[in-house]
C-alpha positions in Angstrom: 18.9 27.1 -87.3 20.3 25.4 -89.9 18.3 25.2 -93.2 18.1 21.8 -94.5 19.3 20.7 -98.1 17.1 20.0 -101.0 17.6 16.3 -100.2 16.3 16.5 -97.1 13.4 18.4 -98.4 12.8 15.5 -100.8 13.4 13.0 -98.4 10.4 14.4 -96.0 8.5 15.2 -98.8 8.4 11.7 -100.0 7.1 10.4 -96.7 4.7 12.9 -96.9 3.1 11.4 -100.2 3.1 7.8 -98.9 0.0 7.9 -97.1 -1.7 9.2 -99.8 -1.0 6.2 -102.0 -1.7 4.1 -99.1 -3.7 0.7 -100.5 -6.7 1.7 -99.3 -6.6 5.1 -101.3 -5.2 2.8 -105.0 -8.0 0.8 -103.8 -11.0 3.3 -105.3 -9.0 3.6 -108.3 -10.9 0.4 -109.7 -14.4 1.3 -109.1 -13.7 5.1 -110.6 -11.8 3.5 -113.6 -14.9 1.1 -114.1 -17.5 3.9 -113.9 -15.5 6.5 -116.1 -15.0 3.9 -118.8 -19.0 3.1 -119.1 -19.4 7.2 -119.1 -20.5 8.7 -122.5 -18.9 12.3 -121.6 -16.5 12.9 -119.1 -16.7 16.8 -117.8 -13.5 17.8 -115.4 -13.6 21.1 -113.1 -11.7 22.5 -110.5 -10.7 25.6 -109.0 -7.3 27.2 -108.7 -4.6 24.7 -108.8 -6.8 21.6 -108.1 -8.0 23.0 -111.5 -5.0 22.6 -113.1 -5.1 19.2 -112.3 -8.8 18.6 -113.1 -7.6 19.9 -116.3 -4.7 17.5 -116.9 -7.3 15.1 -116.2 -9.0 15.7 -119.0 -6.0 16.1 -121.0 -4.8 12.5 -120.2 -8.5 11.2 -120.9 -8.9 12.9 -124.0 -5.6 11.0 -125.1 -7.4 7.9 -124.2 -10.0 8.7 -126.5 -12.7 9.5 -123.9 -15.2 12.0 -124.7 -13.6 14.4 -122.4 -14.0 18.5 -121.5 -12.8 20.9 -119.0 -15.7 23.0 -117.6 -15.6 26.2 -118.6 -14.5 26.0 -121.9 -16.5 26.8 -124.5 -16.5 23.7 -126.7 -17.3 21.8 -123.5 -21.0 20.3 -124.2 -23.9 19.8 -122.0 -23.8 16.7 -119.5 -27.0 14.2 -118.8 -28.1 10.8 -118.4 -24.9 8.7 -119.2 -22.3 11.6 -117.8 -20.1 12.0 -115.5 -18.7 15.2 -113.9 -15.5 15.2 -112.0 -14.9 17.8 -109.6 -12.1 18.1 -107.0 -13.0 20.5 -103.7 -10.1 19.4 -101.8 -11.5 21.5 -98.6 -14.7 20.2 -99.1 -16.4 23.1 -100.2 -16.1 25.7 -102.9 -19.2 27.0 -103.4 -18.5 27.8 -107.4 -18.2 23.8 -107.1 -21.7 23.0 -105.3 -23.5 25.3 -107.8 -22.1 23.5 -110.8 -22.3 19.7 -109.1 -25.9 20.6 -108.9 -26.4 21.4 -112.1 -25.1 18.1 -113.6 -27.4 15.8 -111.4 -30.1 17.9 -111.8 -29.6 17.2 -115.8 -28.9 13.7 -114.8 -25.2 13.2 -115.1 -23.1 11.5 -111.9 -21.3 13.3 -110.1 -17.9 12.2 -108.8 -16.0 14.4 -105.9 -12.4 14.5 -105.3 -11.5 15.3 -102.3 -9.1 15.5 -98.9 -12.5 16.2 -96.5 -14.8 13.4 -97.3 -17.4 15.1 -94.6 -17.4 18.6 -96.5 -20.9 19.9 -98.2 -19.7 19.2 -101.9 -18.8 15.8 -101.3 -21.3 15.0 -99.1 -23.6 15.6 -102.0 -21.7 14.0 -104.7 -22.7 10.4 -106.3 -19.3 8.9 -105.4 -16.5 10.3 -103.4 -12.8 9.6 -104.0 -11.0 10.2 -100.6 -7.1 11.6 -101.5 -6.1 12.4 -97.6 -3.6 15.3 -97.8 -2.8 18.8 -96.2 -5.4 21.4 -98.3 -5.7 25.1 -97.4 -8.6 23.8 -94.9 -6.1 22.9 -93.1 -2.5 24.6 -93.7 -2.4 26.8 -90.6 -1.0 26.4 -87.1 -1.2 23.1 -85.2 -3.2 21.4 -88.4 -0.4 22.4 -90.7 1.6 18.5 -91.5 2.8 20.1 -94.4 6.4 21.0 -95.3 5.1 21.9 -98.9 2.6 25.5 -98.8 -0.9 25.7 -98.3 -2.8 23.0 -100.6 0.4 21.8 -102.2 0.3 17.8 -101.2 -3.4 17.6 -102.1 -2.9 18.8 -105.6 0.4 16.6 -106.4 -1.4 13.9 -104.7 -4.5 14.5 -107.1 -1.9 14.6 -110.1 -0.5 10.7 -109.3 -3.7 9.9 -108.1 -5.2 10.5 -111.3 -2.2 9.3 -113.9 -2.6 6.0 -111.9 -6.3 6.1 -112.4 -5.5 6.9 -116.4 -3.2 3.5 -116.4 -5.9 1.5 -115.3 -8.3 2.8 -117.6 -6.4 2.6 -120.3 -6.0 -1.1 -119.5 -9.6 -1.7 -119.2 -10.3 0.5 -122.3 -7.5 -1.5 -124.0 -5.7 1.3 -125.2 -1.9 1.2 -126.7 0.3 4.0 -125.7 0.7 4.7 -129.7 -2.6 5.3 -129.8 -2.6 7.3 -126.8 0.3 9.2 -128.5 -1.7 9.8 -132.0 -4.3 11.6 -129.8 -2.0 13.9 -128.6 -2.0 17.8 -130.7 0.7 18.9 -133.4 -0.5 22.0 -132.9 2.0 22.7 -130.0 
């Protein structure tokens, strides 16, 4: 067997992310961008490494000068009427991720569900779903496996470009210059 070079690695990993920036997927960028840019707060959780990117999210939003948070943190306020919680449950369920989804709409704040299993629980029960189709650990195993990249891999780089694509539109829409999206960024690094 001959092992293939880096290259080709890149090469099928590329056509690998295509699908997941198919038009159809860009296409709910608009209507997300719209409702995050009416939202008061903006709270971001994930687990694991879906988390990491729920959390560079928020990063990117913050920049933008969106009342943003990361679940979990202990600055991060209460959400409620006017809110908007973003959770990613690639698989479709996590059940840390039900319990807290719950919580906001019961206190009155949207709920918005990334995810690669539209038909899961924790989408299913979510305001607005966000469809990013990609290999998660739901499916990573045996025959299901499309992957070259392990386990959840795709879904969480495809969540990362998903979601700096979503942060250029909304910057347009909240007409915000990349200076000041620069001046919002810490010193304290």
């Amino acid at each position: 067997m001959v092992a293939e070079t880096p290259t080709d690695l890149a090469d099928r990993l590329l056509d690998e992310l295509r699908p997941g920036l198919a038009p159809e997927v860009l296409a709910q960028i608009e209507p997300l961008s719209d409702r995050l840019a009416r939202a008061q707060r903006i709270a971001c959780h994930g687990v694991g490494r879906e988390g990491l990117m729920m959390k560079a999210l928020a990063m990117r939003l913050f920049h933008l000068g969106c009342d943003a948070h990361v679940v979990g943190d202990m600055t991060t306020p209460p959400v409620g009427d006017g809110d908007v919680l973003i959770v990613s449950a690639g698989p479709g369920q996590f059940s840390t991720i039900a319990a807290l989804a719950g919580v906001a709409q019961e206190a009155g704040a949207e709920v918005i569900c990334l995810t690669a299993e539209p038909a899961g629980a924790v989408p299913r029960a979510a305001d607005h779903v966000v469809h990013v189709p990609a290999q998660t650990m739901a499916a990573d195993q045996g025959a299901a496996a499309t992957s070259i990249l392990p386990m959840g891999s795709l879904y969480e780089a495809l969540m990362f470009l998903f979601c700096e694509l979503l942060v250029l539109d909304l910057r347009d829409r909240l007409d915000v210059a990349p200076d000041a999206m620069r001046a919002n960024h810490t010193n304290l690094e």
